[in-house]
Predicted model as a PDB file, atoms N, CA, C, CB and O in Angstrom, pLDDT in the B-factor column:
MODEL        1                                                                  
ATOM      1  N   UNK A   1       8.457  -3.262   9.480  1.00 96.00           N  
ATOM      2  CA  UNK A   1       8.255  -2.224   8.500  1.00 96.00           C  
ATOM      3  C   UNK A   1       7.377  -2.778   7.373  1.00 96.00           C  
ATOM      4  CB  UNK A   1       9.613  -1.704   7.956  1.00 96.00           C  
ATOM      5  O   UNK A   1       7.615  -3.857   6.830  1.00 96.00           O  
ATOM      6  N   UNK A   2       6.267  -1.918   7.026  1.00 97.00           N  
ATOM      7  CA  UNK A   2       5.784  -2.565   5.809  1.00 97.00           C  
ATOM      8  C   UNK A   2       6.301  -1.609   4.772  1.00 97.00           C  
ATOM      9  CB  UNK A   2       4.161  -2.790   5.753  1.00 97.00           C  
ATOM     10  O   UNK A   2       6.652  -0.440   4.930  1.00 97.00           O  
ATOM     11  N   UNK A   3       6.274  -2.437   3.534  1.00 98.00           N  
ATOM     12  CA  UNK A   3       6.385  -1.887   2.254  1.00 98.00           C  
ATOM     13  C   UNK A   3       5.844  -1.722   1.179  1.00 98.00           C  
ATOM     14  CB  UNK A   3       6.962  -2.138   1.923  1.00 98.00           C  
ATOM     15  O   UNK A   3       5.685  -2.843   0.695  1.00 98.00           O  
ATOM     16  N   UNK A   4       5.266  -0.574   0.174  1.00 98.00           N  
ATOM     17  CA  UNK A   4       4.117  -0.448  -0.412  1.00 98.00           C  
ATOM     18  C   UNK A   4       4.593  -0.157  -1.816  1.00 98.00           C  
ATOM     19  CB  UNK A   4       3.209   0.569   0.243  1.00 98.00           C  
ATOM     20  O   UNK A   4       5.434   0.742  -1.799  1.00 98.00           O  
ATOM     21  N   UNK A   5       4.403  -0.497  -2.707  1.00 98.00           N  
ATOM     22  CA  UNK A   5       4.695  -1.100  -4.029  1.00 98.00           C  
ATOM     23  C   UNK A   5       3.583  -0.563  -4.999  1.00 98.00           C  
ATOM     24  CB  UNK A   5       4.709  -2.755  -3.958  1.00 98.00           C  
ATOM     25  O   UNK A   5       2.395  -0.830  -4.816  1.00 98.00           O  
ATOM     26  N   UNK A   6       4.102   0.327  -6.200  1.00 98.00           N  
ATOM     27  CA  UNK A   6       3.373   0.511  -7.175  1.00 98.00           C  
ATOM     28  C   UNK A   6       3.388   1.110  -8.144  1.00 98.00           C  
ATOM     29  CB  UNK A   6       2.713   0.712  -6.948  1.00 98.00           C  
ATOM     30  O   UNK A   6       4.155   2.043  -7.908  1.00 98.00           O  
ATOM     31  N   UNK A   7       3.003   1.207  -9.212  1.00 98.00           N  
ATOM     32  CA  UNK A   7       2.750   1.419 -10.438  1.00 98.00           C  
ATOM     33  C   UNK A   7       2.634   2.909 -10.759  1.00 98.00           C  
ATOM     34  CB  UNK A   7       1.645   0.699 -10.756  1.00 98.00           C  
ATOM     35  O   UNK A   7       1.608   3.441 -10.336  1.00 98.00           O  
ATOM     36  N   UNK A   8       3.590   3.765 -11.501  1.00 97.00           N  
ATOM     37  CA  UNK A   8       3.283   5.257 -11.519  1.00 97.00           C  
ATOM     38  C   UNK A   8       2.203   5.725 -12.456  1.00 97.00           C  
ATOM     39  CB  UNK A   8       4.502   6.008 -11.879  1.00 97.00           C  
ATOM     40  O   UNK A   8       1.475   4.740 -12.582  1.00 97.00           O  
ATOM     41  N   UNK A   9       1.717   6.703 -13.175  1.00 96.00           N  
ATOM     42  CA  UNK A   9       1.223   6.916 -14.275  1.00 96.00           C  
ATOM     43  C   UNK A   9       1.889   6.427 -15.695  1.00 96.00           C  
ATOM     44  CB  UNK A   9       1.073   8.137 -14.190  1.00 96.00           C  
ATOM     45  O   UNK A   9       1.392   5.827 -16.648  1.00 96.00           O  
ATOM     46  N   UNK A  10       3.391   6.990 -15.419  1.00 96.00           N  
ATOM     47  CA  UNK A  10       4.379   7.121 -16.324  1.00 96.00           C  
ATOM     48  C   UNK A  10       5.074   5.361 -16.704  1.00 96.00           C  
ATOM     49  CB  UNK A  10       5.522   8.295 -15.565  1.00 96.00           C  
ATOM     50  O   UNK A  10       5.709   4.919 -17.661  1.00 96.00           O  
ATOM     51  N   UNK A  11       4.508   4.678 -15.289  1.00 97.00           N  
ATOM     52  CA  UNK A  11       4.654   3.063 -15.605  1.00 97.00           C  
ATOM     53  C   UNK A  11       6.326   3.047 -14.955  1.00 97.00           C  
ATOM     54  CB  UNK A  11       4.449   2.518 -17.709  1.00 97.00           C  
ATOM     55  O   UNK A  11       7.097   2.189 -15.386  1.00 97.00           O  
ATOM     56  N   UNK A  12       6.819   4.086 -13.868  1.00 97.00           N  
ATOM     57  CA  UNK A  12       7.640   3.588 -13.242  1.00 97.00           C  
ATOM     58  C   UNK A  12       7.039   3.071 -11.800  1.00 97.00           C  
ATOM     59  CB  UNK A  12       8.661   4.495 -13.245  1.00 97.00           C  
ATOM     60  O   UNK A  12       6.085   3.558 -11.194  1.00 97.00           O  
ATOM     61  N   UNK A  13       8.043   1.696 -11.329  1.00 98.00           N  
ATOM     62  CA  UNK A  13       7.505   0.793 -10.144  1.00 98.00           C  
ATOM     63  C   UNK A  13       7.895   1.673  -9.081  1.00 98.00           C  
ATOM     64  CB  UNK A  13       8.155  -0.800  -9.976  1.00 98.00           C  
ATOM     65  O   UNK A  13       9.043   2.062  -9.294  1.00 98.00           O  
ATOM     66  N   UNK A  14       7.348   2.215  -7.871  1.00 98.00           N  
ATOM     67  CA  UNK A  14       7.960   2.775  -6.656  1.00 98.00           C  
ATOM     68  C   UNK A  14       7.764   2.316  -5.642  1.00 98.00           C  
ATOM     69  CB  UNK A  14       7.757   3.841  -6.414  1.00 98.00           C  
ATOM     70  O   UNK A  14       6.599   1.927  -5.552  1.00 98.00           O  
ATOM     71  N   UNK A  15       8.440   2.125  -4.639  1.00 98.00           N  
ATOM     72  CA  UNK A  15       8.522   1.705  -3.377  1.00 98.00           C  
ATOM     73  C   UNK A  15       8.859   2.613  -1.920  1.00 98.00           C  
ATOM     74  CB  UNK A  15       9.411   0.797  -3.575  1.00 98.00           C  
ATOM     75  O   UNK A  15       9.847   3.276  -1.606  1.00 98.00           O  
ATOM     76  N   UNK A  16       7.539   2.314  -1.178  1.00 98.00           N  
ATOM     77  CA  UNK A  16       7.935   3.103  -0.677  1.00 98.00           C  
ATOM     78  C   UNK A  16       7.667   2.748   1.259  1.00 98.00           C  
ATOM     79  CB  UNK A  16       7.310   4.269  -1.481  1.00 98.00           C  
ATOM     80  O   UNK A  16       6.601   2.186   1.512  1.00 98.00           O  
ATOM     81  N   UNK A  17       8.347   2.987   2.155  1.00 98.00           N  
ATOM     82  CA  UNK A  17       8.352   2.308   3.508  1.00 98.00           C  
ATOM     83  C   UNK A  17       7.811   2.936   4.599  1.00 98.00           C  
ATOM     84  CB  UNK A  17       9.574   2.012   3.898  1.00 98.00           C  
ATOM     85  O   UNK A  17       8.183   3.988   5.119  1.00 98.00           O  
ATOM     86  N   UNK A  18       6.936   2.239   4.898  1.00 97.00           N  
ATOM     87  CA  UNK A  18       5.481   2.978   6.224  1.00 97.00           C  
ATOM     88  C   UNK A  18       6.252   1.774   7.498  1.00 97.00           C  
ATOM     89  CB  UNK A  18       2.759   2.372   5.600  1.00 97.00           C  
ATOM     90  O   UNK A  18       6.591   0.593   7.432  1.00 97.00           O  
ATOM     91  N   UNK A  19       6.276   2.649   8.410  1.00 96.00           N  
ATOM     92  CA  UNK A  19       6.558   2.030  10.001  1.00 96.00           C  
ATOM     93  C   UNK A  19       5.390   1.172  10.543  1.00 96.00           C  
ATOM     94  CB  UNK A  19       6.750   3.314  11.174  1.00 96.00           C  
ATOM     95  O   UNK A  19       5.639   0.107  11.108  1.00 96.00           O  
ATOM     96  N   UNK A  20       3.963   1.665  10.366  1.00 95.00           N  
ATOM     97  CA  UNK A  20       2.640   1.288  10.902  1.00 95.00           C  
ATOM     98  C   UNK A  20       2.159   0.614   9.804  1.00 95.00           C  
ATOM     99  CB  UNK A  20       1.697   2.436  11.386  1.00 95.00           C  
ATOM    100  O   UNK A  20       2.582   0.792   8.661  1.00 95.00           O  
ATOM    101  N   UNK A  21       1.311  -0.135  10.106  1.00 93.00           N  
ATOM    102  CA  UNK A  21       0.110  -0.335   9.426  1.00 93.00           C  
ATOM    103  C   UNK A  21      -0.951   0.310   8.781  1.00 93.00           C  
ATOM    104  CB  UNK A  21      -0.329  -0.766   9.963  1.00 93.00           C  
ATOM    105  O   UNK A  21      -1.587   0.111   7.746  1.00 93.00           O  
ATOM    106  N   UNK A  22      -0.967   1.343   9.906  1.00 94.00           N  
ATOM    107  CA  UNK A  22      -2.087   2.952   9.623  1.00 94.00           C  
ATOM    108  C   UNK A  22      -1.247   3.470   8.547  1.00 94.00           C  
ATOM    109  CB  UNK A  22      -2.253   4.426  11.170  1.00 94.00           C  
ATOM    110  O   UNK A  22      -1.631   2.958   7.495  1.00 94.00           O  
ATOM    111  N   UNK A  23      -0.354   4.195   8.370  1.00 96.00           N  
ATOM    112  CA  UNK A  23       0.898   4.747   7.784  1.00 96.00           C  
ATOM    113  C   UNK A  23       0.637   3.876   6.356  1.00 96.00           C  
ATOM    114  CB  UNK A  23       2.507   4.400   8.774  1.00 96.00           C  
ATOM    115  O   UNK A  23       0.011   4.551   5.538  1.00 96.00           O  
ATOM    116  N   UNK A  24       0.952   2.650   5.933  1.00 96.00           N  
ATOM    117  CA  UNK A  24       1.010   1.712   5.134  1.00 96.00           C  
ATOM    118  C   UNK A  24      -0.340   1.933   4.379  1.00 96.00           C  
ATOM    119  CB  UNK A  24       1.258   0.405   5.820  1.00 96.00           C  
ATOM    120  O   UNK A  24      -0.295   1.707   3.170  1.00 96.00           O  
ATOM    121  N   UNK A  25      -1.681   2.389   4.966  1.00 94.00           N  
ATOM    122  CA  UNK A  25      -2.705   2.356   4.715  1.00 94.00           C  
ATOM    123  C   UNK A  25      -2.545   4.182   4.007  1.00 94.00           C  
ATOM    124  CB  UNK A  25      -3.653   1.797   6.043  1.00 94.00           C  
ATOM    125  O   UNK A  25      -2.115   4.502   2.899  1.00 94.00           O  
ATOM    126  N   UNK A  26      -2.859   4.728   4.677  1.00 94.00           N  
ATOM    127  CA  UNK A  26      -2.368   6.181   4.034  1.00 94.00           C  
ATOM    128  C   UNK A  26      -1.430   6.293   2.882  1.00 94.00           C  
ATOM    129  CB  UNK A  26      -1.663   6.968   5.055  1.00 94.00           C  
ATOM    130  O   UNK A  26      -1.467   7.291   2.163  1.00 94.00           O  
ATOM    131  N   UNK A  27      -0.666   5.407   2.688  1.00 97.00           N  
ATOM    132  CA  UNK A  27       0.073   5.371   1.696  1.00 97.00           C  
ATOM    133  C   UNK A  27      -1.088   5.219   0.059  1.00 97.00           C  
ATOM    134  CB  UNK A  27       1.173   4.058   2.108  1.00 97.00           C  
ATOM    135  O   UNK A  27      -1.455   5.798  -0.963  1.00 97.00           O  
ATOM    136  N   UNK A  28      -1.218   3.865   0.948  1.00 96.00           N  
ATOM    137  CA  UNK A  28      -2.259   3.103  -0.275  1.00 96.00           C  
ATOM    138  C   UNK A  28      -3.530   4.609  -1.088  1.00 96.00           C  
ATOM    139  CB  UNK A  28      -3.597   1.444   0.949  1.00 96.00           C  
ATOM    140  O   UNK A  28      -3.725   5.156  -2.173  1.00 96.00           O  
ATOM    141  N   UNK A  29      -4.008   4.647   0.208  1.00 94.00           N  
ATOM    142  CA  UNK A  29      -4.724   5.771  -0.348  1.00 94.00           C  
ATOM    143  C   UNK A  29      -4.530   6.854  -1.210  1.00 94.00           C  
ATOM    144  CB  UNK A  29      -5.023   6.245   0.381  1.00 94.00           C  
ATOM    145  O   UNK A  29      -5.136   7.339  -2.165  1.00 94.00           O  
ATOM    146  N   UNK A  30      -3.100   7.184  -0.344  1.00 97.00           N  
ATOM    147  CA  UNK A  30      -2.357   8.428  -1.483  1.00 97.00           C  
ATOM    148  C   UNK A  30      -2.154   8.573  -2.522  1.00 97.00           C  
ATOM    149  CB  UNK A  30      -1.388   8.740  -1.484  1.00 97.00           C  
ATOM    150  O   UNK A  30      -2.222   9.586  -3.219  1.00 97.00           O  
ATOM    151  N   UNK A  31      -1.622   6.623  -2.952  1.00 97.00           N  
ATOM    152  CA  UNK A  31      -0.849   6.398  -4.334  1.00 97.00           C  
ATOM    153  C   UNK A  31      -2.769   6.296  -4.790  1.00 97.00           C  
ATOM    154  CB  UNK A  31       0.652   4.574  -4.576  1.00 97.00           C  
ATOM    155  O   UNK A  31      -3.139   7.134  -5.612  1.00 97.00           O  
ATOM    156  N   UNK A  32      -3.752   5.392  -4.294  1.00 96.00           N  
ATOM    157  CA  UNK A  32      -4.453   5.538  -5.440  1.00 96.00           C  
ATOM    158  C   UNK A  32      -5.704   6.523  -5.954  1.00 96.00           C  
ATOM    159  CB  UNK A  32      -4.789   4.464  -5.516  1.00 96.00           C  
ATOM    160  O   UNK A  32      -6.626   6.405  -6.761  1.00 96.00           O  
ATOM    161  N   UNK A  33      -5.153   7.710  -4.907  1.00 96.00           N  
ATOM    162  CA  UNK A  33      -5.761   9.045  -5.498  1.00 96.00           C  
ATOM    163  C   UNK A  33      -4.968   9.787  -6.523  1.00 96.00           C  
ATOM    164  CB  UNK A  33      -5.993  10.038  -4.401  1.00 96.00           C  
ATOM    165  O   UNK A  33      -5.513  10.647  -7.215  1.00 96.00           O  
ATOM    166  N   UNK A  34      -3.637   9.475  -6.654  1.00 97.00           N  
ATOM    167  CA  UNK A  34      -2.876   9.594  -7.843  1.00 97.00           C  
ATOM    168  C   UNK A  34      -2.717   9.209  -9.122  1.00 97.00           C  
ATOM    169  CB  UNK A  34      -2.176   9.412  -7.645  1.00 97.00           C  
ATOM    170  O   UNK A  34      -2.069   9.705 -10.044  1.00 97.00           O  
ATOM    171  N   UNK A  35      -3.529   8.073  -9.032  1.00 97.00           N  
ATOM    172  CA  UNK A  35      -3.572   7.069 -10.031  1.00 97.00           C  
ATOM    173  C   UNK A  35      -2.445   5.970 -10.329  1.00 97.00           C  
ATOM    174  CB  UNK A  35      -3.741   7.755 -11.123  1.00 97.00           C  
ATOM    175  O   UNK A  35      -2.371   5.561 -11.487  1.00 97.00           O  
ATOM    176  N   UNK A  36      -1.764   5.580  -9.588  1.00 97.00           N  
ATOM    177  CA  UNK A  36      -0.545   4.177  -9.349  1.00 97.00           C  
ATOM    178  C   UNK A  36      -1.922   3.252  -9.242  1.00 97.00           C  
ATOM    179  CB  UNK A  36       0.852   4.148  -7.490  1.00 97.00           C  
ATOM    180  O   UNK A  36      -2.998   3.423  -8.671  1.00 97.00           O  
ATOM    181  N   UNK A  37      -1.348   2.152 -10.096  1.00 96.00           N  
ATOM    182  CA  UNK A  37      -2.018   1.035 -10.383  1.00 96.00           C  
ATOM    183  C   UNK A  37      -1.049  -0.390  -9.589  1.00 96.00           C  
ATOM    184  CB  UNK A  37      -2.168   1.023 -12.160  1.00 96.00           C  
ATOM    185  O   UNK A  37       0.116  -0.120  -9.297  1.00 96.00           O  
ATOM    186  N   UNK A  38      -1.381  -1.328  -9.385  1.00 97.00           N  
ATOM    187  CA  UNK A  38      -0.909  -2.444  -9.312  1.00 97.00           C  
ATOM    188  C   UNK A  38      -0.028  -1.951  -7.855  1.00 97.00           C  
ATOM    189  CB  UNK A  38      -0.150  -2.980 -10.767  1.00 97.00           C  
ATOM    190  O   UNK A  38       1.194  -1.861  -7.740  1.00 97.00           O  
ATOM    191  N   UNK A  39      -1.027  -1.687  -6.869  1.00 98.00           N  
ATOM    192  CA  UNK A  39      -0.160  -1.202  -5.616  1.00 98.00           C  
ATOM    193  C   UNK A  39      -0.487  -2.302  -5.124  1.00 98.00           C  
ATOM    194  CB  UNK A  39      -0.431   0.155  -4.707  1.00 98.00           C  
ATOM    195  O   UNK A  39      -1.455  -2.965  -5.498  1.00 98.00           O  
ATOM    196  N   UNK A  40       0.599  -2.720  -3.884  1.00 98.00           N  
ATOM    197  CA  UNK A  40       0.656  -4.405  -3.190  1.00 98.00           C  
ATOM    198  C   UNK A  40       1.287  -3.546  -1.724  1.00 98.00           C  
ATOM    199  CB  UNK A  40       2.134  -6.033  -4.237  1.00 98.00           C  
ATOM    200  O   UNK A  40       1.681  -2.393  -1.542  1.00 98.00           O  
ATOM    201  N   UNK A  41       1.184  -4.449  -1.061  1.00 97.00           N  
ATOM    202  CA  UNK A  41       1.691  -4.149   0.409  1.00 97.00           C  
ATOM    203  C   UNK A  41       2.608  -5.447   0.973  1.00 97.00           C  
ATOM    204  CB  UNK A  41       0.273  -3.896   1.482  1.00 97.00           C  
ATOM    205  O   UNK A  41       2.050  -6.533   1.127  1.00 97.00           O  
ATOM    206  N   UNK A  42       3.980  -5.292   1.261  1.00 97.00           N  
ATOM    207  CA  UNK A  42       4.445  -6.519   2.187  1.00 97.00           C  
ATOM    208  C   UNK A  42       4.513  -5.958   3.917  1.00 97.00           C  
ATOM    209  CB  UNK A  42       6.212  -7.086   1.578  1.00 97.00           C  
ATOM    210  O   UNK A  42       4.862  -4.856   4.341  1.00 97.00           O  
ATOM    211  N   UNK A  43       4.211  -6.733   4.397  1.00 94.00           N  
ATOM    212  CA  UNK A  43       4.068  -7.132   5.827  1.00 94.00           C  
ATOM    213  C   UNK A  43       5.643  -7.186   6.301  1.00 94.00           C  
ATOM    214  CB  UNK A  43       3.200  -8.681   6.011  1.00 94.00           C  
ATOM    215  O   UNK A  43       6.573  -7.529   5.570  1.00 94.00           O  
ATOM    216  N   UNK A  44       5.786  -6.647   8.110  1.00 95.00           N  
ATOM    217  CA  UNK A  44       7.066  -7.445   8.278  1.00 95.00           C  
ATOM    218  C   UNK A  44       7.239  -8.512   8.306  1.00 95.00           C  
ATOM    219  CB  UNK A  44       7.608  -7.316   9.074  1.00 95.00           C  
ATOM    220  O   UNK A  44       8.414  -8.871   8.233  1.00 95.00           O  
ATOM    221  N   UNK A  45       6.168  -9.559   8.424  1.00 95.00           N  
ATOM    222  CA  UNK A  45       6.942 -11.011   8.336  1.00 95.00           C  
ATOM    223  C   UNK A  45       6.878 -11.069   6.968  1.00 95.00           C  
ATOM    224  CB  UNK A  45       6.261 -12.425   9.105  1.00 95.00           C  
ATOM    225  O   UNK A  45       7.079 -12.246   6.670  1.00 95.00           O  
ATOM    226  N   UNK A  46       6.648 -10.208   5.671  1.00 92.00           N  
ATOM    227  CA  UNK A  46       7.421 -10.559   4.165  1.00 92.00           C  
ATOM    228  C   UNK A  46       6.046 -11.160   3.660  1.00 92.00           C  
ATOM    229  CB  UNK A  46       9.026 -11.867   4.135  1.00 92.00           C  
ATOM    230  O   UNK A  46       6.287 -11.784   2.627  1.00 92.00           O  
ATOM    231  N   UNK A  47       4.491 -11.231   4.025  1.00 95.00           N  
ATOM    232  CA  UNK A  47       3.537 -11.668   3.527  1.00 95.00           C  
ATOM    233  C   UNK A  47       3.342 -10.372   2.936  1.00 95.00           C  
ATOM    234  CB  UNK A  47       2.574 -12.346   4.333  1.00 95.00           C  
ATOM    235  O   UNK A  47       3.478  -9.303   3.530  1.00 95.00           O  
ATOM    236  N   UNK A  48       2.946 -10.562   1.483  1.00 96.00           N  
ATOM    237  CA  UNK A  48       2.396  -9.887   0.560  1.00 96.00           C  
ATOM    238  C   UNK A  48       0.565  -9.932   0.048  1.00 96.00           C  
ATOM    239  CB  UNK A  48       3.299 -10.299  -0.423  1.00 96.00           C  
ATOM    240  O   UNK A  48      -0.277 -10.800  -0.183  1.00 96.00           O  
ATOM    241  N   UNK A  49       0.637  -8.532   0.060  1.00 96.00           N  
ATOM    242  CA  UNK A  49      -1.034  -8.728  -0.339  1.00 96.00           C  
ATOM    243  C   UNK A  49      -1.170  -7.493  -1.302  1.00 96.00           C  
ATOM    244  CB  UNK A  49      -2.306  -8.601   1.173  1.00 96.00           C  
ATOM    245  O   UNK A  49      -0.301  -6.621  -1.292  1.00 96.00           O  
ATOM    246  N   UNK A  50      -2.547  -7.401  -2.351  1.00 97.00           N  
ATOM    247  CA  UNK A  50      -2.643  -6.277  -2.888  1.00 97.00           C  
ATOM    248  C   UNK A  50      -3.524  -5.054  -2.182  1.00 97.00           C  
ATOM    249  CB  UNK A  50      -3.067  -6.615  -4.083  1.00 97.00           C  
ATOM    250  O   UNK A  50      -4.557  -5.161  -1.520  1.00 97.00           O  
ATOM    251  N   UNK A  51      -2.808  -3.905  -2.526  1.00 94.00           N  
ATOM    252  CA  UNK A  51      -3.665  -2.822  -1.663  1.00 94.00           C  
ATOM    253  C   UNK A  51      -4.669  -2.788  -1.365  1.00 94.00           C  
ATOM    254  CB  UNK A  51      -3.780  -1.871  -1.951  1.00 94.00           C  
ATOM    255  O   UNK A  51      -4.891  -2.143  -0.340  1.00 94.00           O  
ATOM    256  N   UNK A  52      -5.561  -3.286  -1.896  1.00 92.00           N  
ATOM    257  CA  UNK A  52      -7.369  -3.291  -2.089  1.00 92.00           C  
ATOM    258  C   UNK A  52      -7.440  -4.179  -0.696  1.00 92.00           C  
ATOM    259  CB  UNK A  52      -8.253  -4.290  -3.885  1.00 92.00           C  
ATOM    260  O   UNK A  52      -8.001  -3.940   0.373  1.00 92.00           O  
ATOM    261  N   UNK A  53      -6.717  -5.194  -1.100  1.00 94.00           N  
ATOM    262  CA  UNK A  53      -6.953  -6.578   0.196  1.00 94.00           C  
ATOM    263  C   UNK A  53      -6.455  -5.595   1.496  1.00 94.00           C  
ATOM    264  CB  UNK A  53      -5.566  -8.450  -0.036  1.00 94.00           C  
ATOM    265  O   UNK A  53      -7.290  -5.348   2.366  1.00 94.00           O  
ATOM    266  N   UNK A  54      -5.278  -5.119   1.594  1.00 93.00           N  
ATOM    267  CA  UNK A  54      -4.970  -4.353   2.556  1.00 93.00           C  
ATOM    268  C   UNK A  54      -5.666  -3.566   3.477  1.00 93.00           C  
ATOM    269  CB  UNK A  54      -4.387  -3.787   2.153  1.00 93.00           C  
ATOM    270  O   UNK A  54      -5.677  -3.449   4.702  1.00 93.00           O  
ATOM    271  N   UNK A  55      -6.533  -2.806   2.054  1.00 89.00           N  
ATOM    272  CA  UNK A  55      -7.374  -1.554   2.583  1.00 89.00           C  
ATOM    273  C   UNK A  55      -8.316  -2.037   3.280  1.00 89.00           C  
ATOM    274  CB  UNK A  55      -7.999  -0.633   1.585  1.00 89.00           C  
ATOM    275  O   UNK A  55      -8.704  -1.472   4.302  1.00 89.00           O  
ATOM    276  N   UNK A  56      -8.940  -3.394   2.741  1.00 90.00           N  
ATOM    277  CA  UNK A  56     -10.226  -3.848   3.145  1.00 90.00           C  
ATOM    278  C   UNK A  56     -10.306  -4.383   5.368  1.00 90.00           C  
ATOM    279  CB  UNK A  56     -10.450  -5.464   1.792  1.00 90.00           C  
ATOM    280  O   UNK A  56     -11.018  -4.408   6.372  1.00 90.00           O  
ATOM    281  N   UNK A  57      -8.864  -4.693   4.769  1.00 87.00           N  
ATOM    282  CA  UNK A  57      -8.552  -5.613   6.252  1.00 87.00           C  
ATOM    283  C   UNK A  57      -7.857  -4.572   7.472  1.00 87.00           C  
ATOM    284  CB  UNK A  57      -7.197  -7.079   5.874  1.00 87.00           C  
ATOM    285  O   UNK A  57      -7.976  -4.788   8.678  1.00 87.00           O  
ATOM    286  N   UNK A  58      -7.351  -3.780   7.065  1.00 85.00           N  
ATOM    287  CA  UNK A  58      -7.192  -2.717   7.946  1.00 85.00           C  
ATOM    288  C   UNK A  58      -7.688  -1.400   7.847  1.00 85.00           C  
ATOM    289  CB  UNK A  58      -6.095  -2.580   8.070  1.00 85.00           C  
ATOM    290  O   UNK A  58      -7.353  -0.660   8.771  1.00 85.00           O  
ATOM    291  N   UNK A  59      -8.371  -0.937   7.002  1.00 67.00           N  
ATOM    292  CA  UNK A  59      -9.448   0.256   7.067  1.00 67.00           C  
ATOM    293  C   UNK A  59     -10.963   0.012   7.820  1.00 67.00           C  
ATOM    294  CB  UNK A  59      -9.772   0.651   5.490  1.00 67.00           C  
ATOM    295  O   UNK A  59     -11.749   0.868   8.225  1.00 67.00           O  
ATOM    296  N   UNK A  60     -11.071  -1.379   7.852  1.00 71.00           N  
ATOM    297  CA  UNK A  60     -12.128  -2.062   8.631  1.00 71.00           C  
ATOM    298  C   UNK A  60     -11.807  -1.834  10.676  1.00 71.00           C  
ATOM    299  CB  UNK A  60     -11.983  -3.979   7.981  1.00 71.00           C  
ATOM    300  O   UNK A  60     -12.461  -1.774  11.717  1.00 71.00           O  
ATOM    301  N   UNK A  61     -10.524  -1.789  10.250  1.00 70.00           N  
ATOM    302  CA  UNK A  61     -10.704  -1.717  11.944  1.00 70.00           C  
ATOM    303  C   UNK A  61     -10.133   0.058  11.866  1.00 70.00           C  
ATOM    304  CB  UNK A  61      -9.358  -3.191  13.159  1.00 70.00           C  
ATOM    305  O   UNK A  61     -10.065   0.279  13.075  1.00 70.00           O  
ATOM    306  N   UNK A  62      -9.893   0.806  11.481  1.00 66.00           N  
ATOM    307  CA  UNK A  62      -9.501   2.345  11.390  1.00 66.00           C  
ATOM    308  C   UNK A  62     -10.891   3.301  11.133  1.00 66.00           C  
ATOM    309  CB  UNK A  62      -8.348   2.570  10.013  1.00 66.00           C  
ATOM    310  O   UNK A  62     -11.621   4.081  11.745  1.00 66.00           O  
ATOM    311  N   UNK A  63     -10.757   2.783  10.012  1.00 59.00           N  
ATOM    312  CA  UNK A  63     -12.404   3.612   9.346  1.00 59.00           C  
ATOM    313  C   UNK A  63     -11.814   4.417   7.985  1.00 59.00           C  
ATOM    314  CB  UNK A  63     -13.315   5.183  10.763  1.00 59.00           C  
ATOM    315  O   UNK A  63     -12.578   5.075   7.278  1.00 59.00           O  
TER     316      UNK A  63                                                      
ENDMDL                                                                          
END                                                                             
């Protein structure tokens, strides 16, 4: 399961749990057409990265 982490407008932290990778990625997108700042992604093996890094490394192979 990954987990996607971030920053509201209002400056509350939310968390929230994507099954896929794709899913995890859609997330990212969602929160930062909303404007959540400081979004991060953990991996199931618990490696953490920030969304941007995320987006870069798996929107590259999606589109």
């Amino acid at each position: 399961m990954y987990k996607v982490t971030g920053t509201d407008p209002t400056g509350r932290t939310l968390a929230f749990a994507c099954g896929t990778d794709l899913q995890a990625l859609d997330k990212i997108r969602e929160l930062m057409s909303r404007g959540f700042r400081d979004i991060s992604v953990a991996d199931p093996k618990g490696q953490q990265q920030s969304g941007a890094a995320f987006e870069r490394t798996i929107g590259s192979e999606y589109g």
